[in-house]
C-alpha positions in Angstrom: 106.7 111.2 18.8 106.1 114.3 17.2 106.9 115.0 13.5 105.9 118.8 13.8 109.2 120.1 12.7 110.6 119.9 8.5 113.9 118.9 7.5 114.9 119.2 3.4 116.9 115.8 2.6 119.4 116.8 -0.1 120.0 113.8 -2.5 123.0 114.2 -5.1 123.1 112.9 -8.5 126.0 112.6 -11.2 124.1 113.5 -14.9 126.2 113.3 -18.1 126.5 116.2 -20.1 128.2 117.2 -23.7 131.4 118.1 -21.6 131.8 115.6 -18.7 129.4 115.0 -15.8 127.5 117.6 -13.8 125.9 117.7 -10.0 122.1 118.0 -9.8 121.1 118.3 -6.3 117.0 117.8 -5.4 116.0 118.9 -1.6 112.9 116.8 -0.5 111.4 118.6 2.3 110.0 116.1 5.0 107.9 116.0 8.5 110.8 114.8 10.9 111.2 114.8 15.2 114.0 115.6 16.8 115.6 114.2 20.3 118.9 115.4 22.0 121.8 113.1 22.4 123.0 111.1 25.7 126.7 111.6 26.3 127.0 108.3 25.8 125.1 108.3 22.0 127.7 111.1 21.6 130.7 110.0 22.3 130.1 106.7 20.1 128.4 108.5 17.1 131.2 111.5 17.2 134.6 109.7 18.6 134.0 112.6 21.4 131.3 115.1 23.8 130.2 117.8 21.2 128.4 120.7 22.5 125.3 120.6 20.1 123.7 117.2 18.8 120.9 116.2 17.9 118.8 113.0 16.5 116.6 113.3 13.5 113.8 111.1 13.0 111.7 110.5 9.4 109.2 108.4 8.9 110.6 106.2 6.1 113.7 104.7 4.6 115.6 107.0 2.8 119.5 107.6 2.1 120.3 111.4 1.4 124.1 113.0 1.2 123.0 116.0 3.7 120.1 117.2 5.3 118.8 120.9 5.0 117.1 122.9 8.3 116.2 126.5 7.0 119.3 127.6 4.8 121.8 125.8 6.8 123.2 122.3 5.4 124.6 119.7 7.9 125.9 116.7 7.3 125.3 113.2 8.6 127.6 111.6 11.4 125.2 108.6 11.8 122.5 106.7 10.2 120.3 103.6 11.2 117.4 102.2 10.2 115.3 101.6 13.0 111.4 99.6 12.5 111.0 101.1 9.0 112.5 104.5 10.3 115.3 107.0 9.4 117.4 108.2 12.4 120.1 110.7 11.5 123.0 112.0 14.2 123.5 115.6 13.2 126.1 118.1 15.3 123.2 121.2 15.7 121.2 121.9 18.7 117.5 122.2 16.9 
């Protein structure tokens, strides 16, 4: 596989404040690969046939709230864990 493309991983954490509690986000930007979707992967990852899907691969375990490509933010339909891998089901054609 080919990690040549980056992804930003957008973790989101709760910090207190004075006043209540506030939302830091950190972007980690990562090597990833990406695959298209079977119809099949589709329709049991999205409940139906979307137009644009894609599979996101990373190289490690990780567990973000969104993921980042350029300025657009997605978020995440699916997740496994695959031999010490991340795969993430996204609905954009990259």
């Amino acid at each position: 596989m080919n990690y040549s493309k980056r992804v930003g991983l957008v973790t989101v954490k709760q910090v207190k404040k004075s006043l209540g509690y506030d939302e830091v986000e950190t972007v980690e930007i990562v090597p990833c690969a990406s695959q298209n979707i079977s119809t099949e992967t589709k329709v049991a990852v999205f409940g139906k046939v979307v137009k644009h899907a894609s599979k996101i691969h990373i190289q490690s375990i990780v567990n973000p709230n969104r993921i980042k490509i350029g300025e657009e933010t997605f978020e995440i339909h699916g997740l496994s864990h695959p031999k010490n891998k991340t795969v993430f089901y996204i609905e954009a054609s990259l």
